[in-house]
N, C-alpha and C positions, 0 to 999 in steps of 0.2 A: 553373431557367427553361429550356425549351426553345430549344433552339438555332436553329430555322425562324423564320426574322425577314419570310419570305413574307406572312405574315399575322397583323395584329394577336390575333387569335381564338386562336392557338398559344400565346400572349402572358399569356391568363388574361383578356385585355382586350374589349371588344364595343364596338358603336358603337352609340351611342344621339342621336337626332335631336330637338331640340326643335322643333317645327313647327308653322305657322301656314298656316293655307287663309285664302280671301274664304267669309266665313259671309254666310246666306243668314236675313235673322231669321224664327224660327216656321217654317222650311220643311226639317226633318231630311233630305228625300228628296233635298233640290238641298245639301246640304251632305255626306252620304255621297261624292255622286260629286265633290264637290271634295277631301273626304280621299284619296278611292281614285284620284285622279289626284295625289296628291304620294306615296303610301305606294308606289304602283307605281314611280314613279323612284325612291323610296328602295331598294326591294327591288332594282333592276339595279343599284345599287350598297354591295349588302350591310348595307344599315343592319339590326342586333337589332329595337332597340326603336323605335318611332314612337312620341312623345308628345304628342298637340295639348291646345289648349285646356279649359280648364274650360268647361262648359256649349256645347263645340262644334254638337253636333247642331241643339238650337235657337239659339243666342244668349245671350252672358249676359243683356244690358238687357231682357229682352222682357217686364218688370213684371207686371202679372198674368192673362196669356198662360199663367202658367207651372199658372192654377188650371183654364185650359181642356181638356177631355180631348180634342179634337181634338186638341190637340199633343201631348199625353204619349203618345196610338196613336200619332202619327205619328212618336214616338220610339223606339219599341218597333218601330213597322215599319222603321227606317232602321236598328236593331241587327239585326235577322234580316238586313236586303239588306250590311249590313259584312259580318256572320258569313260568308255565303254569297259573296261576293266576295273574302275574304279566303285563302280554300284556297290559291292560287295563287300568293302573296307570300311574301316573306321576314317580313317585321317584325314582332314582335309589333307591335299594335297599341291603346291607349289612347283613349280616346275622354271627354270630357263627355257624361252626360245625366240630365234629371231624371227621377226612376225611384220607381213609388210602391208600396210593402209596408206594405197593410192599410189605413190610416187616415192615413199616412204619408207626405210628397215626400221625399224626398232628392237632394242634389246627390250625383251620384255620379259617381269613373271607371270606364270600364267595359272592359276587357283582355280582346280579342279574338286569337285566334289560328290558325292552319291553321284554317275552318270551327268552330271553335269557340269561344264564347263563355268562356274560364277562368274568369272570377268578375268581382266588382263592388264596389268600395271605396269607402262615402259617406262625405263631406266629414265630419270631425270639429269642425272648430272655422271655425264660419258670423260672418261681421266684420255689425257693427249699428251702425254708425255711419261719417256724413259721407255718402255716396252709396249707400253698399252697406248694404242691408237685406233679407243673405237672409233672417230671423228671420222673416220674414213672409211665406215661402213653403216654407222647408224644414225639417225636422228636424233636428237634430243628431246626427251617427253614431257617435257615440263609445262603442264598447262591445257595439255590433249585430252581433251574429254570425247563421247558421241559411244561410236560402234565399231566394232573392228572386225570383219567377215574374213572366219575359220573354212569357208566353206573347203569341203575335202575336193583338191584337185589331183588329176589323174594323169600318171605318169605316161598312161600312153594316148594322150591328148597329142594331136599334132603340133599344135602351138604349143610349146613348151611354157610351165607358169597359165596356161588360160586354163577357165575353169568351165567344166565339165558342165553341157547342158542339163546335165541327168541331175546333177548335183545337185542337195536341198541347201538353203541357204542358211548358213549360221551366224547372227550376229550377235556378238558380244559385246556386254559393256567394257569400255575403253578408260581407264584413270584410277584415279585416288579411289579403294574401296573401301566402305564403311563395315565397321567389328559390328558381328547382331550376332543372336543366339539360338542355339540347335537345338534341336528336341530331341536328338539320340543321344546324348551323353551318358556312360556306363556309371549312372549314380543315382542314389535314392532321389533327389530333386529332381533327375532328370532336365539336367541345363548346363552346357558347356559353351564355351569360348569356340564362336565359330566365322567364317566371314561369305559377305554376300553382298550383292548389289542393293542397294541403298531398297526400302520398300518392300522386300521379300526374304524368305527364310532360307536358310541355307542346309534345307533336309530335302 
């Protein structure tokens, strides 16, 4: 064990924050800037990881909201304004949104970090009974590996949901993410608990 008791991070240890914003229902743009106003105090006080809610972005209750493609752009536009807001923080960052590949919705988290989107983990096992019935909105992700394309679509697309000729294509990794380790951590080692697609660093 390293002898520097200055900071937990020396430690092998990281801090990780469970966290709750005021969600904003079906409105990803006004719930982004309530996360990026809790992840910025958590970065001036060195928090790793930020972990919010499932289905943060819109809402979980937002019944079937969830089939309308206004809100699924407007999901997709509220992960490009994290990603791009994000450079400047400490924390990774976790997010809910539903996110759709091919024919597909999935509940998914979505781990953002420095300007980068690392990848995207859909909900495995969806509960169908008593209140909760995601079965009738989402897929089950158990076993989904490949890419899952963010690219930013445009509300004033005439095809509602098609994506925007102009648009760069973003593909992200799709599944199970592998723990690796970052080179910013605010500690004399300089090495913190961080996550990233499998082969690459997550700075």
């Amino acid at each position: 064990m390293n002898g520097n008791f200055h900071s937990s991070y020396d430690q092998g240890f990281a801090r990780v924050a469970a966290c709750t914003s005021t969600v904003h229902v079906a409105d990803p743009a006004a719930n982004v800037t309530e996360i990026m106003d809790t992840v910025t105090k958590l970065s001036a006080e060195s928090v790793a990881i930020a972990v919010f809610p499932e289905l943060c972005l819109t809402g979980y209750q937002i019944d079937d909201l969830f089939l309308q493609d206004a809100v699924l752009d407007s999901a997709l536009e509220a992960i490009e304004a994290l990603r791009q807001a994000s450079t400047d923080v400490f924390p990774v960052i976790v997010v809910g949104a539903p996110l759709r590949r091919g024919n597909r919705l999935y509940n998914c988290a979505v781990v953002v970090h420095r300007g980068r989107v690392l990848g995207v983990v859909p909900k495995s096992y969806l509960p169908n009974y008593r209140e909760f019935y995601e079965k009738r909105h989402f897929a089950a992700g158990a076993g989904t590996t490949g890419t899952i394309n963010l690219t930013h679509r445009q509300k004033c697309h005439p095809t509602p949901g098609a994506i925007s000729a102009n648009a760069p294509s973003v593909n992200t990794p799709l599944g199970a993410l592998p723990v690796s380790t970052s080179a910013d951590a605010p500690s004399t080692s300089n090495s913190a608990t961080g996550i990233s697609p499998a082969g690459t660093s997550s700075t």
